[in-house]
C-alpha positions in Angstrom: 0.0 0.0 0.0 1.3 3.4 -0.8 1.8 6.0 1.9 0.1 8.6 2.4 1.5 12.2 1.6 1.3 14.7 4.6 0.2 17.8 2.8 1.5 19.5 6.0 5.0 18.8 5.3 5.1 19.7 1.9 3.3 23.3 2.4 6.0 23.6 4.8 9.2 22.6 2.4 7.4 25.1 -0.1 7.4 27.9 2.4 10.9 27.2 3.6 12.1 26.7 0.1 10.5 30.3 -0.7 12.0 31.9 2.5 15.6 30.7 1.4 15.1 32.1 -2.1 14.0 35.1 -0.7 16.8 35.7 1.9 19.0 34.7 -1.2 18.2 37.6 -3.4 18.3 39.8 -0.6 21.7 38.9 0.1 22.2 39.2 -3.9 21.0 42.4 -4.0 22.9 44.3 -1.3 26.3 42.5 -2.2 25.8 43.4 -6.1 22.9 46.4 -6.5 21.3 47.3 -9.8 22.7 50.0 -11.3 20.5 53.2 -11.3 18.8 53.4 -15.0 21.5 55.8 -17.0 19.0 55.5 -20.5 20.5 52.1 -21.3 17.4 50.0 -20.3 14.0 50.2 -18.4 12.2 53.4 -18.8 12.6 56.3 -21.4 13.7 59.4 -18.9 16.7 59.1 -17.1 19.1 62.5 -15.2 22.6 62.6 -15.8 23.0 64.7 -13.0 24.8 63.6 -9.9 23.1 63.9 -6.2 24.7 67.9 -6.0 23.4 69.0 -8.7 20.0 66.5 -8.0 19.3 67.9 -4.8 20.1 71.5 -5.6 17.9 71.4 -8.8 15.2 69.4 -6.9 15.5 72.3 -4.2 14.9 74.9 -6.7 12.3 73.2 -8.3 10.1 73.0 -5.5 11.2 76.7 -4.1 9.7 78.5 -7.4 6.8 76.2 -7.3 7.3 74.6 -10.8 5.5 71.7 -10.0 2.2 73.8 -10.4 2.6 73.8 -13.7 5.1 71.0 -15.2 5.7 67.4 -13.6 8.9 65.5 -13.7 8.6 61.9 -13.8 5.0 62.1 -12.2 2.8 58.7 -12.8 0.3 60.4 -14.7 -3.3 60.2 -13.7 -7.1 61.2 -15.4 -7.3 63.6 -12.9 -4.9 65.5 -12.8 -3.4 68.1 -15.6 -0.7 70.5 -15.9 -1.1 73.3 -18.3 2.8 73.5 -19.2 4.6 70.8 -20.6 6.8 67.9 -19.2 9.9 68.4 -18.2 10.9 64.9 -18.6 13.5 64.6 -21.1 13.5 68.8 -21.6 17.5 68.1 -21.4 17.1 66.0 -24.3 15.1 68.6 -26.3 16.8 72.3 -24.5 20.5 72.5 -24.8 22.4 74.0 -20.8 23.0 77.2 -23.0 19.7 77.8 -24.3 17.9 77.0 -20.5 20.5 80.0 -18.8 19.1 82.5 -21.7 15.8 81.2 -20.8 15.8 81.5 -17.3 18.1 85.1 -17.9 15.0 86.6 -19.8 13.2 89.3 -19.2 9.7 87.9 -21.3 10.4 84.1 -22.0 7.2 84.5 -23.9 9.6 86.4 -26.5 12.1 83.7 -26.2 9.4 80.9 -26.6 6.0 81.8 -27.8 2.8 80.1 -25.9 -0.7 79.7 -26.1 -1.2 79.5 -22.3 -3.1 81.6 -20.4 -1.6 84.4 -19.0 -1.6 82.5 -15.4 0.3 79.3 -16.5 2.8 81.5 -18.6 6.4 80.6 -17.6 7.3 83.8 -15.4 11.1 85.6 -15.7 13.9 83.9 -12.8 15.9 86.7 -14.5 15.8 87.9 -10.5 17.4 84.5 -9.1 21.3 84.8 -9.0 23.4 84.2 -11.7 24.0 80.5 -9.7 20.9 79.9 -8.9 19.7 80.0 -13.0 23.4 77.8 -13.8 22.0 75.4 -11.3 18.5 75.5 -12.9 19.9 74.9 -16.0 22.0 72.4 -15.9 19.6 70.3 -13.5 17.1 70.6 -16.3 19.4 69.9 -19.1 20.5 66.6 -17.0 16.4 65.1 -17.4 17.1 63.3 -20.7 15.4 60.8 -23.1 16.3 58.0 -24.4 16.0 58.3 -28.8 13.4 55.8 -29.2 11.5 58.0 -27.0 12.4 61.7 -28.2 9.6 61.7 -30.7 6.8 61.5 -28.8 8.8 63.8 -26.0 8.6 66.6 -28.8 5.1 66.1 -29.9 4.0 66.7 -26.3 6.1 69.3 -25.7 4.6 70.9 -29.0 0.8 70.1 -28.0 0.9 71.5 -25.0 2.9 75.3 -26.2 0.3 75.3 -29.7 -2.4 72.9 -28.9 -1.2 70.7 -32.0 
């Protein structure tokens, strides 16, 4: 006669067996870590900018309250919109030089027309220090793309200035 299989034992080789695996790519994972996404795999937007010039640019970001208006790498939801465009992979699309002389001017509506209302248009940091717009610029310039993903970076950029 056969024996009979205690289903205890195995539900408890299979949890143990789990457990191990687990504890094993825990271990795995702090001796070796992923590299952070540089634009060689995973998602389309990745920063070039190292964690000065991140934290700095981050700081600014959220000092001059750009986030009222333009997201960077936000999950996107149906209920919520921002009137100016994404600035993921602006770096990609906006040279360092041409963000300072953005940031310097007096009317960036001259620099870069817009069909926002007057309330979303991009106001002058021509005020901020001299420092203050470098570090504005290049933390912006470091959000890139990857290629396969510039297209459709543009054509939302575009959209959102003309409504095309």
């Amino acid at each position: 006669m056969p024996k009979k299989i205690n289903w205890m034992t195995v539900v408890n080789a299979a949890i143990l067996l789990f457990a191990a695996a687990l504890i094993v790519a825990m271990v795995q994972s702090m001796v070796s870590p992923t590299k952070p996404d540089t634009g060689e795999n995973g998602l389309p937007f990745y920063s070039t900018a190292d964690a000065a010039l991140e934290r700095s640019g981050s700081q600014l970001y959220q000092k001059l309250k750009c986030q009222k208006c333009h997201k960077i790498w936000a999950v996107k939801n149906l209920y919520e919109t921002v009137p100016a465009p994404s600035l993921d992979g602006i770096g990609s699309l906006r040279s360092e030089e041409w963000l300072y002389q953005y940031f310097s001017s007096e009317n960036p509506q001259e620099f870069l027309p817009t069909r926002l209302k007057a309330e979303y248009k991009m106001p002058s940091y021509a005020y901020l220090s001299k420092d203050e717009r470098i570090v504005l610029s290049r933390y912006f310039a470091s959000l890139k793309v990857k290629g396969w993903y510039l297209e459709e970076t543009k054509k939302a950029e575009q959209k959102k200035l003309t409504g095309h």
